[in-house]
N, C-alpha and C positions, 0 to 999 in steps of 0.2 A: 961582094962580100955581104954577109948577112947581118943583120942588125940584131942586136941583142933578145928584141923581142922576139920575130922570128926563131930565134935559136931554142930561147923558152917553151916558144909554141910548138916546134918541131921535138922537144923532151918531151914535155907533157902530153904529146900526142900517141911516144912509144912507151910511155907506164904502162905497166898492166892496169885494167882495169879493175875497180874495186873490191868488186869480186872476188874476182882470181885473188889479190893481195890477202883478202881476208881469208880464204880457203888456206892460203898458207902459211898464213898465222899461227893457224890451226894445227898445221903440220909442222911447223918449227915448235910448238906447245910444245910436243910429243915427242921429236926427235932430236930439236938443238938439244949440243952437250955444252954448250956456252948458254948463260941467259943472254946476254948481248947478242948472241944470233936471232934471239926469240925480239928482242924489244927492240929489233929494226924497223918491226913492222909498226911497231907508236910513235906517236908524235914523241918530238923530243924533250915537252912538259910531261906527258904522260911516264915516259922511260924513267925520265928523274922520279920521280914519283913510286913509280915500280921497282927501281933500284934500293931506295929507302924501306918500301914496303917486304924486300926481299931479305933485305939488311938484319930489318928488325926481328925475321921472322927465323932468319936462322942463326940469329947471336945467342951465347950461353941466357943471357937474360930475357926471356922470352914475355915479361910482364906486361909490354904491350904491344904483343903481336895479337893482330887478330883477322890475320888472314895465312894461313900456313905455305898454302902457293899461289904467286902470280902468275903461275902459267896454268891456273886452272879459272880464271875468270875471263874466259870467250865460252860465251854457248856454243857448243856445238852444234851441227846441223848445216843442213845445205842453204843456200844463200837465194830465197825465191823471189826476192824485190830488191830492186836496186832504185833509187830516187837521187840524181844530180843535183845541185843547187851551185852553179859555179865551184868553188874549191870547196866543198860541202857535199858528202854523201850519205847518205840514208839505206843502210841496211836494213830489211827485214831476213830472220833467218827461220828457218822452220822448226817450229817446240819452241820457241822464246815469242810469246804474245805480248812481252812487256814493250818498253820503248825501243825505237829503231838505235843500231849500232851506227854509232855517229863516225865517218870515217873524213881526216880533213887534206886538204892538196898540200904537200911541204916537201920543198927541195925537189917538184917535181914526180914525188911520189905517193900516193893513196899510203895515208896512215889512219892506225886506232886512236881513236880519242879517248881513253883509259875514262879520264875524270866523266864520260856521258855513260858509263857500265853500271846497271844497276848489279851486277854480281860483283863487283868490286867492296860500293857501299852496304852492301846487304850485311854482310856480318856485324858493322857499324850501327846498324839500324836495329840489329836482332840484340844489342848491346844497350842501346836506349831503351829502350821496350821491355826489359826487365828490372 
C-alpha cells in the first residue's frame, strides 16, 4: 500500500508542467464561457480576489472598478524561461521584461499567483500617479 506521501509525489509528478498550465491560461482567457473555468488556473487567494475584482467591474455601480477585465491580466506570449524553486515557479514570458510570473504548487497543481501581476496593479498605480 502506498503511503500518503508517495501518493502526493506520484500527483505532483503527473501535473503539467508550468508551462503548459500557463499557456492555458491563456487559452481558457479567450475561450472559457464560465470565468470559473478561466480561474482554475490561480491560486485559490488569487481566484477570490479576481472574483471580487470581476464583481465590481461588472455591477450597475462601477465607482470603483478599475480594472474592466480579469481575464486580460496575463501577458501574452510564449513562455521562454521557466525557474523551479520547490512549489515556486518563475516564469519569464516573451514581450513582458517586467517581473517573472510567479506560479505556486497547490493541490498538486501549478497555479497564477494573481497578487505577483504587475498588469493586475498597474491600473492602481496609474490611479496614484495622478
Amino acid at each position: 500500500m502506498l503511503s500518503l506521501w508517495a501518493v502526493c509525489l506520484l500527483l505532483s509528478a503527473c501535473a503539467d508542467p508550468p508551462a503548459d498550465r500557463y499557456e492555458e491560461a491563456l487559452e481558457a482567457a479567450e475561450k472559457a464561457e464560465d470565468l470559473e473555468d478561466y480561474l482554475l488556473f490561480f491560486s485559490s487567494a488569487s481566484a477570490e480576489m479576481l472574483r471580487g475584482t470581476h464583481k465590481v467591474a461588472t455591477s450597475k455601480s462601477k465607482d470603483l472598478a478599475y480594472l474592466e477585465d480579469v481575464r486580460k491580466i496575463l501577458p501574452a506570449g510564449e513562455v521562454q524561461e521557466v525557474e523551479e524553486r520547490g512549489n515556486l515557479a518563475l516564469l519569464k514570458v516573451e514581450g513582458h521584461s517586467e517581473s517573472p510570473i510567479r506560479m505556486i504548487r497547490e493541490k498538486g497543481e501549478w497555479v497564477i499567483d494573481a497578487y505577483s501581476l504587475n498588469s493586475f496593479w498597474k491600473p492602481l498605480r496609474a490611479e496614484a500617479e495622478e
